[in-house]
Every structure is written in structure tokens, then in C-alpha cells.
N, C-alpha and C positions, 0 to 999 in steps of 0.2 A: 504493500500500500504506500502510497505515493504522503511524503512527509508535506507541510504545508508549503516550505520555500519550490518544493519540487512541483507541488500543483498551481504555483502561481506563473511558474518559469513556462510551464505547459501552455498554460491561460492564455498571456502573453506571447511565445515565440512558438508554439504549436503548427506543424502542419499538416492540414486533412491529407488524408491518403489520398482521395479523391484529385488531389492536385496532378500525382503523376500517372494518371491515366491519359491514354492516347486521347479521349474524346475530348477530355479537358483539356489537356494541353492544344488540339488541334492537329497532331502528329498524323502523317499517313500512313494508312494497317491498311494493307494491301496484303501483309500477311500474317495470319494470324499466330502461327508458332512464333516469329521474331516478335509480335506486339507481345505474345503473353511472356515470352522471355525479358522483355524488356519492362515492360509493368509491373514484371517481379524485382526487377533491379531496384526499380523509384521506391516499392517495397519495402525493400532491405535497406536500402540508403536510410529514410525517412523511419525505418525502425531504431539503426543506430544513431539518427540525430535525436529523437526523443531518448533516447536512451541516455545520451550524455547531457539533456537538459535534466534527466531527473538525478545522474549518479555521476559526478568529476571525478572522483576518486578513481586513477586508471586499474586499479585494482577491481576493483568495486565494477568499474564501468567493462572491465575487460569481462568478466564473468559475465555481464549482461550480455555482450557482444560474441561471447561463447555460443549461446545458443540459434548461432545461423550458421548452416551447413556449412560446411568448407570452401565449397568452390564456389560461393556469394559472398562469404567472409568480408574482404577487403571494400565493399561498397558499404558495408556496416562500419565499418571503421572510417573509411570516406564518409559518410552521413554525422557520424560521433565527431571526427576533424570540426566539422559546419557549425555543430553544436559547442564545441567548448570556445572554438573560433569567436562565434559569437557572444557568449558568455566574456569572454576574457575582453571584450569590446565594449559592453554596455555595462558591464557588472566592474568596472577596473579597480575596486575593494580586493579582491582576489587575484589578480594577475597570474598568468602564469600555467593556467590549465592545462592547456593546449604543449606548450613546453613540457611538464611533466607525463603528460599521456604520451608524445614523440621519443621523451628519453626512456621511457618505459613500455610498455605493453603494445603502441602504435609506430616501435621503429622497425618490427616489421613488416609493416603494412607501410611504410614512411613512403613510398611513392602517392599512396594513395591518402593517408592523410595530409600532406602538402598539396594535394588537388583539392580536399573538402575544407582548409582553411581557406582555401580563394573564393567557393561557393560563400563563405558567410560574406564577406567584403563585397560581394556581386549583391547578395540580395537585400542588404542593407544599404544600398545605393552610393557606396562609397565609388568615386570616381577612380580609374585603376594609376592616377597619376599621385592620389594621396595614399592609393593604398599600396605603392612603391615604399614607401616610407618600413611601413611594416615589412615587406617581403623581407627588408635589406636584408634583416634581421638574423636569416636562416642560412643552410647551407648554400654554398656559394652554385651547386649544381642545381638542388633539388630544389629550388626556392622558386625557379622556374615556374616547377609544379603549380604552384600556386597560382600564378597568371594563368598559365592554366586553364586551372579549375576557376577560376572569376571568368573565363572567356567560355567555358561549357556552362556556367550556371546562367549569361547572359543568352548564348545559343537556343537553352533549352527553356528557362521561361520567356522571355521573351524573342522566340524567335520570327515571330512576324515581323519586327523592328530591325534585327542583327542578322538575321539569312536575310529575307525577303523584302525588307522596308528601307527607312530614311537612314538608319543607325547603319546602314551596310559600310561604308567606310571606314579604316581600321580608327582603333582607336587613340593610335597612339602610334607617331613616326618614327619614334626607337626600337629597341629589339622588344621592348613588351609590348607592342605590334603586333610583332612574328609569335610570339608566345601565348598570347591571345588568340590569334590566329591557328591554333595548334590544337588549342581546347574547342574552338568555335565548328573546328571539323569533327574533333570527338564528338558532339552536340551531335553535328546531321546525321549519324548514326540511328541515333532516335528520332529525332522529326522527321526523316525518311524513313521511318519504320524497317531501316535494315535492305530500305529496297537500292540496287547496286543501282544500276540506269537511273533511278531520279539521284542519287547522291552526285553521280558523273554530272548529268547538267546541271544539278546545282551548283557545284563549282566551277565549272565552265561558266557559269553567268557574273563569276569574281572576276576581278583585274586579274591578270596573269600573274602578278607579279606574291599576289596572294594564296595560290594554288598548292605551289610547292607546301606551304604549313599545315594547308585544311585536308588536304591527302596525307598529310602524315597523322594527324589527328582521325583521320578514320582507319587505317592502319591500326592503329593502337585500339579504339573501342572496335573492330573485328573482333581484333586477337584477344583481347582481355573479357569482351562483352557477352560474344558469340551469338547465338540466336537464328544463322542461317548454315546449310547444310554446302556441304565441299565445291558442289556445283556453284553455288552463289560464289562460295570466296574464289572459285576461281576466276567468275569473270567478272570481281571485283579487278586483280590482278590484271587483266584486259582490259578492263575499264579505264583502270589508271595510266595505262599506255607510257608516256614519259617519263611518269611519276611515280613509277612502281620501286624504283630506290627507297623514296622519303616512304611510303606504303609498307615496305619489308622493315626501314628503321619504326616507325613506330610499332609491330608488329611486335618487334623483339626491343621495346620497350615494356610491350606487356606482358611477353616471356620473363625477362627478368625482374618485373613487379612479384608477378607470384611466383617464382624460384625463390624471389627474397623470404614471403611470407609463408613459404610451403605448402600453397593452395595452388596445384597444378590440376588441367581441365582437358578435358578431351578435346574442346572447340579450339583450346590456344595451341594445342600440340598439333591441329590439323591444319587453323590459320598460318603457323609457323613454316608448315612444311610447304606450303603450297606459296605462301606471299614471301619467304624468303629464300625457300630451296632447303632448307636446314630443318631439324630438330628443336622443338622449343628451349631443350637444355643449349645445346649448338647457341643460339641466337643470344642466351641470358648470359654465356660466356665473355661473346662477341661486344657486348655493351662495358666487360667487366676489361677488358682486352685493350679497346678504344680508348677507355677513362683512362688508364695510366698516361703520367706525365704530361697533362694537360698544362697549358700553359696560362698565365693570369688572365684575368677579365680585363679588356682593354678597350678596345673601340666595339669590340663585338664579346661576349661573354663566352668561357669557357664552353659552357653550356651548348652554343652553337657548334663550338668546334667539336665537342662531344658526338652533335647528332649529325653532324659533313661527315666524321671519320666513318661512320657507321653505314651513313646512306654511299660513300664512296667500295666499300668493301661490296655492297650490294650490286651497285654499278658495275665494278671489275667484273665478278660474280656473270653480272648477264651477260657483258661484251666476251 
């Protein structure tokens, strides 16, 4: 039973279930196994965000976040990120949540909760030029994440604005542009409802110059999200035509998310094989391989140079 400070946090920062449904959001369900896969994810997300407004303690909270299956795991821990995220935001009597669940119970799910601290900053309307401030804060790779996850939390509520509307312009002419741009393709995963051909011309209706990001961001929710069968990811892969590099880097982005957290999937091992030529293990190596001796953040952040080295190996790879 939910203690009084717990049912007030509820009261206040609660989100109906009903929010991550296809009909409500507006998403296209053209099919129905990837909607219900994907409805089960907004699910699990929105389980673990309630879950860290009622319980901080990552101990405490990590037990709650025990009880969702294995290979949905890390979207519980993403949802839980959004929740102490936010808490550590409006509540600043307590600082420091969010820190403590990362250096504890959530580092290894840490890909994934540095994407659900950027959902709280997106939905609290923090502009992502003040909420650079906060990323600074984190690791110098994975803080990325975060942009991120504020460029999927914008994609996926309001994506009539950010895909398809006025807001379609990046938001930002430095590299959290591109980083934004990264999560904003993870997004069309789900408002395309997983379907490969409208994802393709959706991004074909972006500047070119934006393309390369938003296929690497579908790449990555493929392989981590799953939902369509071998035939689909393959001609996602065809789909992606030029861009099937940045497509296998984000890919085995998601291989090595759950390598880290020991939550491996039969979709990510099948994504891997087919969108990189390689093995899921293969791919979470590959990322581990790239990162050595990265050189400082300069005019463009390690970070890039992290995901060139990666989509470069995949280039050789095809030629």
C-alpha cells in the first residue's frame, strides 16, 4: 500500500496507461503483433516510472523492477530513469536519486536509464538547450543517451509537431542536433507501428542531411524493441539502402545495451544477424573494441567518433 508522500507523487506526476496506446497516441497499427508488442513496451516503461514515483530507494525500487520479465527489463528501468529524473527536478530537497539508482542497481541497464533521464527533461518542457546544462553532468559517452531519450520522448508524444509538423526542424545546430536526431528515429519505430516502407519515407521527407541519425535510431529500436518477424528486418536493411552502416551501428548499440544488462532476446540476436552480418555477442564486442582510446571531446564529441568507428567497420564489412 502506497504511503501518503507516495500517493501524492502519483496524484500529481501519474501517467494513465491509456496514454501509450496506439489509438491515443495516433501511431499506425497496420500490424497488429508489432502494435501489441509495442503497447506492451509503453506498458512496462510507465510501470517502472510509477514505480520509482512510489519507491527511490534503488534497492527498494530495484525489487519492484524485478518483477518484469527479463527481456522487457531495461524499458522498466528506462520508465524508473523518467521517474527519479523527475523527482530529482521538482523535488530538489533530495537531490541525487537518479545518481544513486545509476551507481547502483541501474548501471546495468545504464544505456537505458540515460535515455529515461532525457524523457523527464522532454516532458516537463525543459528546452534541450537548458537541459545541456544537466547532461554535462554525466559520462562523457553515455550522457549522449540522454539527448537521446528527450529527442524519443518528443518523437513519440508529440509526434504530429516533431515527425510530421512545424517543430520538424532540428532543434539544435550543434551535435545535440544529431543526438536528438538519433532518439527522434528510435520514436518512428512506434508511430510507424514497426511498419519498414512508411519508416523509409518518413525519413526521406527529412533534409538529407538528417537521415544518417534517424536510421541509426531505428536501427537501434529494431534490434532492442523487436516486434516484426526476419522478413521485415530484412527489408528494413533494403530499405535503408545507403544507410544500412548507421542501421547495423545502432543495431549493435542494442546488442551491447543488453549484453550489459544480461537481458538477451531472440529479436536482437536475429536483428543483429541480418542488419549487421554478425552475432548479437559479435556486434556488443564490436562497440567494446571501437571505445578504446577515444580521443577528447573537441569540436565534435567522442561520442561521434565512437558511432563513425562502428558504422565505418560496417561499411568495410559491405564493400
Amino acid at each position: 500500500m502506497l504511503g501518503f508522500q507516495a500517493t501524492v507523487r502519483e496524484f500529481v506526476f501519474g501517467i494513465p496507461q491509456r496514454e501509450t496506446t496506439f489509438a491515443r497516441r495516433g501511431f499506425r497499427a497496420s500490424q497488429d503483433t508489432a502494435r501489441k508488442r509495442l503497447e506492451h513496451i509503453g506498458e512496462v516503461f510507465l510501470y517502472g516510472y510509477h514505480a520509482a514515483l512510489s519507491q527511490q530507494d534503488p534497492e527498494a525500487l530495484n525489487v519492484l523492477l524485478g518483477f518484469v520479465e527479463r527481456g522487457s527489463c531495461g524499458f522498466a528501468f528506462e520508465g524508473a530513469a523518467m521517474g527519479l529524473s523527475l523527482l530529482d527536478c521538482v523535488l530538489p530537497w533530495k537531490k541525487g536519486r537518479l545518481n544513486r539508482f545509476l551507481r547502483g542497481p541501474g548501471q546495468a541497464h545504464a544505456y537505458m536509464v540515460h535515455a529515461g533521464a532525457g524523457w523527464a527533461h522532454a516532458k516537463m518542457g525543459h528546452s534541450l538547450r537548458s537541459s545541456m546544462r544537466y547532461v554535462d553532468r554525466f559520462d562523457r559517452l553515455l550522457r549522449w543517451l540522454i539527448v537521446d531519450g528527450y529527442g524519443f520522448c518528443k518523437g513519440y508524444f508529440d509526434w504530429k509537431e516533431y515527425v510530421a509538423g512545424v517543430k520538424r526542424k532540428s532543434v539544435a545546430s550543434d551535435y545535440a542536433g544529431r543526438a536528438f536526431d538519433q532518439g527522434l528515429g528510435r520514436s518512428l519505430w512506434f508511430v510507424e507501428g514497426a511498419d519498414v516502407c512508411s519508416i523509409g519515407k518518413r525519413i526521406a521527407s527529412f533534409p538529407e542531411p538528417r537521415r544518417a541519425d534517424l536510421w541509426s535510431g531505428v536501427g537501434l529500436a529494431c534490434a532492442y524493441a523487436g516486434g516484426v518477424d526476419r522478413g521485415a528486418v530484412m527489408k528494413l536493411r533494403d530499405v535503408a539502402d545507403t544507410f544500412r552502416p548507421e542501421v547495423a551501428q545502432g543495431a549493435a548499440f542494442a546488442a551491447k545495451a543488453r549484453q550489459r544488462a544480461g537481458n538477451p532476446t531472440d529479436h536482437t540476436e536475429m536483428a543483429c544477424q541480418v542488419l549487421c552480418g554478425i552475432p548479437a555477442g559479435a556486434a556488443a564486442r564490436l562497440t567494446d573494441e571501437t571505445r578504446e582510446s577515444l580521443p577528447e571531446d573537441s569540436t565534435e564529441p567522442a561520442y561521434e567518433e565512437w558511432r563513425r568507428r562502428i558504422q565505418w567497420k560496417f561499411r568495410q564489412a559491405t564493400r
